[in-house]
FIDRENFI-660819 format. One line per 8 residues: their letters; for each residue x, y, z of C-alpha. Coordinates in Angstrom, 2 decimals, always signed. Layout:
N
A	X/Y/Z ~ ...
END
This chain:
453
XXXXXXXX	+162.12/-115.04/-52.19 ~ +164.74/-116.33/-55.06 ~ +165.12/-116.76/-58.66 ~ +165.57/-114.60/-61.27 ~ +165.58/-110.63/-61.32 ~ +163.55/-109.05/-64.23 ~ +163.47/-105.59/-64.50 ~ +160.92/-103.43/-66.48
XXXXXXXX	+159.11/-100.20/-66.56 ~ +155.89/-99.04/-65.75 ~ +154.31/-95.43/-65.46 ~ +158.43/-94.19/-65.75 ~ +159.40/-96.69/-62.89 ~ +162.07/-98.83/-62.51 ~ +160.09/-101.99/-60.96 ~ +162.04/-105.53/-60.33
XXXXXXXX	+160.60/-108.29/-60.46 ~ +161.51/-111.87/-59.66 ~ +160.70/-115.48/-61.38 ~ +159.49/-116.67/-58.49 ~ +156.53/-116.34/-55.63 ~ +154.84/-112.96/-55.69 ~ +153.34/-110.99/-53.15 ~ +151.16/-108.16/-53.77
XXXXXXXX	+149.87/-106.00/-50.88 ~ +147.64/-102.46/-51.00 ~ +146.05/-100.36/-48.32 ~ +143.00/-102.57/-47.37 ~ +141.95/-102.44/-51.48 ~ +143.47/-105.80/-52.66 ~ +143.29/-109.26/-50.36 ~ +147.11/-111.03/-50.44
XXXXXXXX	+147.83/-112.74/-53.04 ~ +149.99/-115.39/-53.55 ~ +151.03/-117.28/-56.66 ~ +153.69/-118.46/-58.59 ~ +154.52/-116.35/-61.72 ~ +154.18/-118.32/-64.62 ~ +150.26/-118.48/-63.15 ~ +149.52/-115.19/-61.82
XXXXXXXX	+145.89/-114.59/-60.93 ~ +144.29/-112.43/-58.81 ~ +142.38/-113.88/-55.92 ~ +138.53/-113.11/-55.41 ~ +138.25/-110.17/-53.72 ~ +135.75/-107.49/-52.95 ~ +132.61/-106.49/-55.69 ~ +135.15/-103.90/-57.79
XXXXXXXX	+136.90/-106.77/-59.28 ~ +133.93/-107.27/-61.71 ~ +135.41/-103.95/-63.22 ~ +136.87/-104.25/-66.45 ~ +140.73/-105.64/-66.82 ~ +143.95/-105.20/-69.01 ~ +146.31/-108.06/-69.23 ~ +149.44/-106.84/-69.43
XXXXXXXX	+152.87/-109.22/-69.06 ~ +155.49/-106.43/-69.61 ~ +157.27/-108.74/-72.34 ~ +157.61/-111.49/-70.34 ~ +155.98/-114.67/-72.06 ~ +154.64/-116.59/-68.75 ~ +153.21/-113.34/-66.46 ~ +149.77/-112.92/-67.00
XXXXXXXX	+149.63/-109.80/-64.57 ~ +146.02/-108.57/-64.73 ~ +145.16/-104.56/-64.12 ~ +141.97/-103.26/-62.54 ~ +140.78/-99.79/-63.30 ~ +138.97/-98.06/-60.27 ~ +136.52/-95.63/-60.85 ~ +136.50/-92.05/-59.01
XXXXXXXX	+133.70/-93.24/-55.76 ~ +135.97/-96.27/-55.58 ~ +139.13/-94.22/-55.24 ~ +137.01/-91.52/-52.79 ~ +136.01/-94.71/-50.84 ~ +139.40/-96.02/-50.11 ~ +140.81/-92.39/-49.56 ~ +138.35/-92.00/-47.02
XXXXXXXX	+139.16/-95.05/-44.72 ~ +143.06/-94.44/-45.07 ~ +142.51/-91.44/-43.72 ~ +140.42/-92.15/-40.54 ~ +143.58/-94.02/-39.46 ~ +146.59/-92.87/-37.81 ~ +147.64/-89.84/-39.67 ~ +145.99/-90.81/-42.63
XXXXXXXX	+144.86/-87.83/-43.82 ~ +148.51/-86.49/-43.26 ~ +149.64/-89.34/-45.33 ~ +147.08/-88.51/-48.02 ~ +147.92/-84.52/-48.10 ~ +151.57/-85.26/-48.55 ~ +150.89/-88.17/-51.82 ~ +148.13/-86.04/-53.28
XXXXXXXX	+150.76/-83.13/-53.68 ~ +153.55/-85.25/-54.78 ~ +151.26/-86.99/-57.27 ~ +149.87/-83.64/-58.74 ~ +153.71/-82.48/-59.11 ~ +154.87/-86.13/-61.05 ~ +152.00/-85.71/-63.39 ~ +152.82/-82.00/-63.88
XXXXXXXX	+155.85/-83.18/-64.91 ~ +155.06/-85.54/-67.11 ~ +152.76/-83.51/-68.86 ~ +155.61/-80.96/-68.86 ~ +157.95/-83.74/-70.29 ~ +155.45/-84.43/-73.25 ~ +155.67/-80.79/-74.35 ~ +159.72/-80.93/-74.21
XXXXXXXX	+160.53/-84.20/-76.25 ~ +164.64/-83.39/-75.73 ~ +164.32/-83.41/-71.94 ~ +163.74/-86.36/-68.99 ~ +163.18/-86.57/-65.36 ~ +166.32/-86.03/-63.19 ~ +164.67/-87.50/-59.50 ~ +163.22/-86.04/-56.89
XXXXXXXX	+164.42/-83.15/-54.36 ~ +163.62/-83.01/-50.70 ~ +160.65/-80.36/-50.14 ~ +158.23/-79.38/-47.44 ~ +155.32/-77.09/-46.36 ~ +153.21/-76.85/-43.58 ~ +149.51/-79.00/-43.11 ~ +146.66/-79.45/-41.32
XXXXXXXX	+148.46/-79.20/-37.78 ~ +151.69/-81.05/-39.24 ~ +154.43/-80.51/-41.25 ~ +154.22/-81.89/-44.52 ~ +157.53/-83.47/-46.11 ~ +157.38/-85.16/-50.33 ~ +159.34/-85.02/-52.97 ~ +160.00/-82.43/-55.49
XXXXXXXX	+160.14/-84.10/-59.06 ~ +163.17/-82.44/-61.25 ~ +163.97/-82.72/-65.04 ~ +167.32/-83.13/-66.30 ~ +167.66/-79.04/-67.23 ~ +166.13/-77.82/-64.47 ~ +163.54/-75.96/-66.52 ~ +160.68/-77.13/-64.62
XXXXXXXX	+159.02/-75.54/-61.43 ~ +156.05/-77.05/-60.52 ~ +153.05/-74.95/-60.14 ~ +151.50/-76.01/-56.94 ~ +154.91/-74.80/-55.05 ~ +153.99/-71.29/-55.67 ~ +150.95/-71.88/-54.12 ~ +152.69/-73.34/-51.06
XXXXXXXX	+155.27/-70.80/-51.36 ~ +152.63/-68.48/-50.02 ~ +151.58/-70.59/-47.10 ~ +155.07/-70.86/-46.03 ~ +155.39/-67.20/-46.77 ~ +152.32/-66.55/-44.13 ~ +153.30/-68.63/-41.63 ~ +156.90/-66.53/-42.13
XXXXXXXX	+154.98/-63.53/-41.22 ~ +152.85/-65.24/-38.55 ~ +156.34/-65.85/-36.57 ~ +157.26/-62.28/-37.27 ~ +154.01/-60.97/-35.53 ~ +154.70/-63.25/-32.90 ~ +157.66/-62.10/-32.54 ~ +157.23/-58.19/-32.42
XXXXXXXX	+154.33/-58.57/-30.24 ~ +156.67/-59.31/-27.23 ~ +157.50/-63.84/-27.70 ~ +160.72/-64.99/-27.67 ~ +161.73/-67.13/-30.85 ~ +161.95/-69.91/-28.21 ~ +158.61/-69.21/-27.34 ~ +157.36/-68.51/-31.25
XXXXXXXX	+159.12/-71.98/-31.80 ~ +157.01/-73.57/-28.93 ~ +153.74/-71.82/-30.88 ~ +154.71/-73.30/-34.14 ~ +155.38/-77.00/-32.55 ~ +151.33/-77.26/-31.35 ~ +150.40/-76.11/-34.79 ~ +152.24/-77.53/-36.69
XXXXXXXX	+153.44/-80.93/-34.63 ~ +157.39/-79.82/-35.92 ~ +159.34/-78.52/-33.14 ~ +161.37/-75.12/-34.49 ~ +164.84/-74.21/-33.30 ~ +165.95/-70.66/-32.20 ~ +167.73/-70.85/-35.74 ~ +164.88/-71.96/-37.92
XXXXXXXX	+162.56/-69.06/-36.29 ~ +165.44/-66.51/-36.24 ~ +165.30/-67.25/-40.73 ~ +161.58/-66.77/-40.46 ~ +161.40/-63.19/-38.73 ~ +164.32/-62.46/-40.94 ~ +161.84/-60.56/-43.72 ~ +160.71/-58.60/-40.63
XXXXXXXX	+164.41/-57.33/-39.54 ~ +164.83/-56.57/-43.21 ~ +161.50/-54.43/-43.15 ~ +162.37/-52.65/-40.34 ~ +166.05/-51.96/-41.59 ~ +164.59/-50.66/-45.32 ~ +162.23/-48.78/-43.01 ~ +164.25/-46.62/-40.29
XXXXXXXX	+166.38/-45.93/-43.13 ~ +163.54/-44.00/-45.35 ~ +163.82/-41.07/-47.33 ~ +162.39/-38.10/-45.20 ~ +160.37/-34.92/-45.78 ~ +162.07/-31.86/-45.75 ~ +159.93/-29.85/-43.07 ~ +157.79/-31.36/-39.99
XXXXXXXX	+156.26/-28.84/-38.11 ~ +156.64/-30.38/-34.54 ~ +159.28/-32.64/-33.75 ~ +158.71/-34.56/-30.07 ~ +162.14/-36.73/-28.63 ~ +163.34/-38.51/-26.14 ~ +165.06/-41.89/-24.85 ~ +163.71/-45.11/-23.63
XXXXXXXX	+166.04/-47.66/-21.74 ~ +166.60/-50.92/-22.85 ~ +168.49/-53.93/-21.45 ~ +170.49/-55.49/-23.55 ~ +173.64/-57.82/-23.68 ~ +177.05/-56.68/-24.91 ~ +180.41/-57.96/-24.10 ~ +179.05/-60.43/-22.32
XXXXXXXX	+177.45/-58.12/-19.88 ~ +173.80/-56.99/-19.41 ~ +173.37/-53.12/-19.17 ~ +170.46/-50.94/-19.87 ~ +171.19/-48.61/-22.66 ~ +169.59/-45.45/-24.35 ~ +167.30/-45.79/-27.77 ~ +166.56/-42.34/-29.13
XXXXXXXX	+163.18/-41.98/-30.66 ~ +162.32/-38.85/-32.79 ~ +158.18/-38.74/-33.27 ~ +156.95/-36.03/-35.20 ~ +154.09/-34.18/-36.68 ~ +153.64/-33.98/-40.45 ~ +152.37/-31.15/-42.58 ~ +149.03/-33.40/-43.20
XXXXXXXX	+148.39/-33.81/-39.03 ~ +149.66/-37.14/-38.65 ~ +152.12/-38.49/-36.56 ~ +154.83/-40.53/-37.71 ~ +158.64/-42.07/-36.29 ~ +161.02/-40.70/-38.39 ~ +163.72/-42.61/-36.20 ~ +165.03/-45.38/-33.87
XXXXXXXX	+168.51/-45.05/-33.10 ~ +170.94/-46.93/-30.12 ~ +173.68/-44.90/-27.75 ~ +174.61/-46.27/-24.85 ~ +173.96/-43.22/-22.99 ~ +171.50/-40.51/-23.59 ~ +173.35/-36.61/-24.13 ~ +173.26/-33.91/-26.00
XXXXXXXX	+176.06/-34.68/-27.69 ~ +173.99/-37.89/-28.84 ~ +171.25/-36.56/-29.74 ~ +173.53/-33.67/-31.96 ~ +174.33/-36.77/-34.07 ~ +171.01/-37.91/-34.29 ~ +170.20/-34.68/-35.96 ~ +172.65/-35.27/-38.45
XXXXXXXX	+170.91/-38.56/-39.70 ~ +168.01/-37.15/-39.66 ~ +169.66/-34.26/-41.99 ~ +170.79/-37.07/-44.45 ~ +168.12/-38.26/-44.84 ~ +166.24/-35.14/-46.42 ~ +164.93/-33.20/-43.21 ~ +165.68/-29.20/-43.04
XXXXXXXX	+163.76/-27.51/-41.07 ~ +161.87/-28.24/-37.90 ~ +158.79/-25.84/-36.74 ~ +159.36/-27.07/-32.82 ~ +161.55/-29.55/-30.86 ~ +159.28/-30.78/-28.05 ~ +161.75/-32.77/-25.04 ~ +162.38/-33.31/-21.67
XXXXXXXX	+164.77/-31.26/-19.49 ~ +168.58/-32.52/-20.87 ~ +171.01/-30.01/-20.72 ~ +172.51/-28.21/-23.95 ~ +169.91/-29.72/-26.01 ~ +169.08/-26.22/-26.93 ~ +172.08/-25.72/-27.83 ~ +172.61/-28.35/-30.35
XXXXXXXX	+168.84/-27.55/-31.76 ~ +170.08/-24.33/-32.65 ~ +173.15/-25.66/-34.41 ~ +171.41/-28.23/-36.08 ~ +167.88/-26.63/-37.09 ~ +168.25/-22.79/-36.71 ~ +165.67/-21.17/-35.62 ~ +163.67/-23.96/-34.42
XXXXXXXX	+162.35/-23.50/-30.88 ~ +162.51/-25.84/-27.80 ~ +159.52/-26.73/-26.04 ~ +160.99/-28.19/-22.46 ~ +158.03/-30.78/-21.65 ~ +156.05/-29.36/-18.33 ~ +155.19/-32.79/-17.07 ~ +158.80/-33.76/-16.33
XXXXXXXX	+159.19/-30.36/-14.57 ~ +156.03/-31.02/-12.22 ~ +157.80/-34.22/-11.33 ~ +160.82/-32.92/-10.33 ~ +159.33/-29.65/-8.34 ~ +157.68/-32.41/-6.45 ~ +160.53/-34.03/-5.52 ~ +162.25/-31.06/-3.89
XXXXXXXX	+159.10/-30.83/-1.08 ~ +157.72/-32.72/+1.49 ~ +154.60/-34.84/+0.94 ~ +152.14/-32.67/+2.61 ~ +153.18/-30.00/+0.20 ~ +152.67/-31.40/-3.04 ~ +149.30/-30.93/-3.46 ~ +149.23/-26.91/-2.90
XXXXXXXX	+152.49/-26.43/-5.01 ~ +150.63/-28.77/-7.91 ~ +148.01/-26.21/-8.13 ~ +150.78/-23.29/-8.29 ~ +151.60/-25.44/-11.42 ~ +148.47/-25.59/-12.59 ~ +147.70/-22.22/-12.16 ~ +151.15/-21.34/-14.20
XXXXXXXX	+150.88/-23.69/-16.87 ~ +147.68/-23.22/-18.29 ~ +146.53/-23.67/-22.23 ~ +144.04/-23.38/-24.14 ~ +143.56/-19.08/-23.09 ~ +143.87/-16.87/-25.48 ~ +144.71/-14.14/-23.48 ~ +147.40/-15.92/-21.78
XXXXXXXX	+150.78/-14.92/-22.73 ~ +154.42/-16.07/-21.37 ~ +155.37/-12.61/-19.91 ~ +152.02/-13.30/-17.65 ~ +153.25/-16.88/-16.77 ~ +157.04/-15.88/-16.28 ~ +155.41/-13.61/-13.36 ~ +153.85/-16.60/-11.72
XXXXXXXX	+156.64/-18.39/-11.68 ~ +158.36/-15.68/-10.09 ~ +155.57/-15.70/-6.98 ~ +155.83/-19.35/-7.07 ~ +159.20/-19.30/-6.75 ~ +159.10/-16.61/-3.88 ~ +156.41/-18.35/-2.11 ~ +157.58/-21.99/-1.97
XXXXXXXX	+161.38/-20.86/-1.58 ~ +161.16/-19.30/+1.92 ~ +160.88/-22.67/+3.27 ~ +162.58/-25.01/+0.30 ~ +166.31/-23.07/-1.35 ~ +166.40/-25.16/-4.01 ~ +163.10/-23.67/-5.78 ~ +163.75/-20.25/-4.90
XXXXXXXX	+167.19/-20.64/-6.69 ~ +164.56/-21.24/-9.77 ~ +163.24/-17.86/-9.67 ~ +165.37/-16.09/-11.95 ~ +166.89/-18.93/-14.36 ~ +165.66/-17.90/-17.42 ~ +166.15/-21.57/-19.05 ~ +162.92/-22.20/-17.70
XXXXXXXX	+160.91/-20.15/-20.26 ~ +161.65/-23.15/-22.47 ~ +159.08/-24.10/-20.21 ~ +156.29/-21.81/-21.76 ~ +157.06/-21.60/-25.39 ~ +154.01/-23.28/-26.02 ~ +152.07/-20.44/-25.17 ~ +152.98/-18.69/-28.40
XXXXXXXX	+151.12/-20.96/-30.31 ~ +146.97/-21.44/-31.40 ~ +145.24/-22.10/-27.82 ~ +143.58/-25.49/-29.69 ~ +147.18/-27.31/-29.51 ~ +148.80/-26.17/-26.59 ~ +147.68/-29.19/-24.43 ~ +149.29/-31.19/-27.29
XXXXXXXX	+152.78/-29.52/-27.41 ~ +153.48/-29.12/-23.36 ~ +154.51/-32.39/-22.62 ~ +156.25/-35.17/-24.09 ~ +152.91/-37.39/-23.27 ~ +152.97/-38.51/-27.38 ~ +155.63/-40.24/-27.23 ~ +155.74/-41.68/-23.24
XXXXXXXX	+152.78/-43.74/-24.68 ~ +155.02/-44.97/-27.93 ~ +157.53/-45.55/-25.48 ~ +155.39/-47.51/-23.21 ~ +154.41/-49.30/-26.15 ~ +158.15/-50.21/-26.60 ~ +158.48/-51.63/-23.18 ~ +155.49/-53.86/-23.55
XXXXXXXX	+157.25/-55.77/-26.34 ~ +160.78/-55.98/-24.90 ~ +159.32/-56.56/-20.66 ~ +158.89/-60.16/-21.99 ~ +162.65/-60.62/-22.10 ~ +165.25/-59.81/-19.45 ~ +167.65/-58.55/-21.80 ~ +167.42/-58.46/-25.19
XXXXXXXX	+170.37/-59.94/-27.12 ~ +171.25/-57.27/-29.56 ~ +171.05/-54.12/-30.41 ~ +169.59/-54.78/-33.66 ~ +166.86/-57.42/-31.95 ~ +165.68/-54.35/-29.93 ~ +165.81/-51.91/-32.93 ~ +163.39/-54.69/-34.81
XXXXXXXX	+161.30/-55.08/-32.43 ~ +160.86/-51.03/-31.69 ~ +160.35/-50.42/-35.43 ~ +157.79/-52.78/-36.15 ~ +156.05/-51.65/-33.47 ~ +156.38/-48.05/-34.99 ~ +155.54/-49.13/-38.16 ~ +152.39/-50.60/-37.18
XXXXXXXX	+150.94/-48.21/-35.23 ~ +147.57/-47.43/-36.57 ~ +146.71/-44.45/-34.49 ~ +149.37/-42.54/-35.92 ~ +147.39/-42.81/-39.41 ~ +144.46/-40.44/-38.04 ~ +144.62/-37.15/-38.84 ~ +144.76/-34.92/-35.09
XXXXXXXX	+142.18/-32.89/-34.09 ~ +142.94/-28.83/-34.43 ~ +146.43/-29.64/-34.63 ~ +147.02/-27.78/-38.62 ~ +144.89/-24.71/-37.09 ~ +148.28/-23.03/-35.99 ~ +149.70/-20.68/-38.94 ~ +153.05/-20.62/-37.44
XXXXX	+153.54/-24.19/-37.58 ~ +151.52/-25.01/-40.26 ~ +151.56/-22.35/-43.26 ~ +150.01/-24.09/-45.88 ~ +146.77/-25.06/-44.43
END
């Protein structure tokens, strides 16, 4: 088309317009029409024309440009069969919100007379199964924020925490990105689903680094083995896990922490955090069998008793005989390690151990060499507590479960690639543990432990 360029305004658009032949098309409303200028009319089209009309020429003397007002079932009906087509409906989400925002703003405009629109910004949010992309209008101060963004602020804020549960319940971002690209049609690199889980590492961070309590009657640690990459190597390394019991009869993880290998000397400095962070005293340390552990309890929480856990013992007395043994020598274990009697003391056990020990070690040495180490009565401590908890402070079997539970989230992986991916993952799961927000059964009835109930 040629002739001459005429610019003017309309709704706060810059529209040009040329002297010349015009054609007007719109989505299936208006038939094309075609006419020169200087004797626009509108061709005869479907019934709504009858509706009334402005003239309007915008200034110029020879445009007789004719507007049709639509009322709200004609707008509904044309809405409707736009968006039976191909995306329509997408098409239709994305103007709808952009049209609510430009007339936000001009309303917005009208109350501040010394301001002006300033364009549009890039903006997006997620739709039904798409992603939706508009624009965002601006003014020239940038005083105005559109109200329907906090509103989709919130939806992007959910679907945020939809990739972090995702994520701690064992996907890979790749595969969290592969969940977001059937929802949403928009596929989601490793980077843009690493930002979204980001509030969840920052959750987890704020919460392994919580103020503590100053007392916890029972205390239950131990290690569980992670692979993980590091100088671009894959090893499996020690995460030390400190469960414990609080004064109310819940259970709770006061801690997640990474050493490459599990020690005493490691788990000495996990004391120390746990120190700095407002614990003092400890009623009982319930763990497995690592040496000087004891040791560094006493340093660390004087006075606080060890609890070796029984289970891991059983397991390795049945390692040290022959198949056809194990059963007998599992009820000699039984027989020692009993709870829930009254009567039963750890002078009374000691002595079983002893016959145990002579019995079995005629035909294996290495248990009879067991018969007189007295770091086994860390074995029996629990039998100087209220008969209705003993089952519950023998064994480590708490926090196998949480550490089962820590597997099932990382098994999805062959290695993990951080130390601070595992640490997230570990801690949500932690944090959202909802059996560790009932109260146990019996467990405040022991005085020693538990003084103020």
């Amino acid at each position: 088309m040629s002739g001459v360029h005429m610019p003017f305004f309309w709704g706060g658009y810059r529209i040009g317009l040329k002297m010349a032949k015009i054609t007007i098309y719109d989505l299936s409303v208006f038939d094309t029409v075609s006419k020169s200028v200087s004797q626009l009319s509108f061709k005869k089209g479907p019934a709504m024309f009858g509706q009334s009309r402005e003239v309007c020429n915008f200034g110029c003397p020879n445009l007789k440009l004719q507007l049709m007002l639509l009322t709200k079932e004609q707008i509904s009906e044309q809405m409707c069969k736009h968006a039976q087509k191909k995306n329509g409906l997408h098409d239709l989400m994305e103007i709808m919100l952009e049209s609510m925002m430009i007339a936000e703003r001009s309303e917005f405009l009208v109350d501040n007379p010394g301001n002006k629109g300033n364009g549009y910004r890039p903006g997006s949010t997620y739709g039904h199964g798409r992603k939706l992309e508009f624009r965002i209008p601006r003014d020239r101060y940038g005083n105005f924020h559109p109200q329907i963004l906090a509103i989709l602020r919130d939806q992007e804020e959910e679907c945020d925490r939809l990739a972090g549960v995702l994520y701690t319940k064992g996907l890979t971002q790749e595969q969290v990105g592969d969940v977001f690209d059937q929802i949403y049609g928009q596929h989601y690199s490793k980077t843009s689903i690493s930002r979204m889980v980001d509030s969840v590492r920052g959750q987890v961070s704020e919460w392994l680094e919580r103020g503590l309590e100053k007392y916890y009657p029972i205390l239950f640690v131990d290690c569980v083995h992670i692979k993980i990459h590091r100088k671009r190597s894959v090893a499996s390394e020690a995460f030390y896990v400190a469960l414990a019991v609080t004064e109310e009869g819940t259970r709770e993880v006061l801690g997640i922490f990474n050493m490459p290998i599990e020690s005493a000397t490691g788990w000495n400095e996990i004391f120390g955090k746990l120190k700095e962070r407002g614990v003092e005293r400890i009623g009982l340390v319930v763990a497995d069998g690592i040496k000087g552990l004891d040791t560094v309890i006493g340093e660390r929480f004087p006075g606080s008793p060890l609890q070796r856990c029984v289970t891991h013992l059983k397991r390795n007395i049945y390692a040290k005989v022959r198949h056809g043994d194990k059963a007998a020598i599992a009820a000699d274990l039984r027989d020692i390690f009993r709870t829930g009697q009254r009567d039963y003391t750890i002078e009374m056990a000691w002595a079983k151990w002893q016959d145990m020990c002579d019995k079995w070690g005629k035909d294996y040495r290495s248990i009879k060499f067991l018969r007189n180490n007295a770091d086994y009565k860390a074995y029996m401590t629990y039998l100087n507590y209220a008969p209705q908890i003993q089952s519950m402070i023998y064994t480590t079997n708490w926090i196998e479960r949480l550490n089962r539970d820590f597997r099932r989230v990382t098994r999805m992986r062959t290695a993990m690639p951080n130390e601070e991916s595992v640490l997230t993952l570990m801690g949500s799961v932690a944090m959202d543990h909802k059996a560790y927000d009932r109260i146990l059964p019996n467990i405040t009835s022991d005085i020693q432990l538990f003084p103020d109930k």
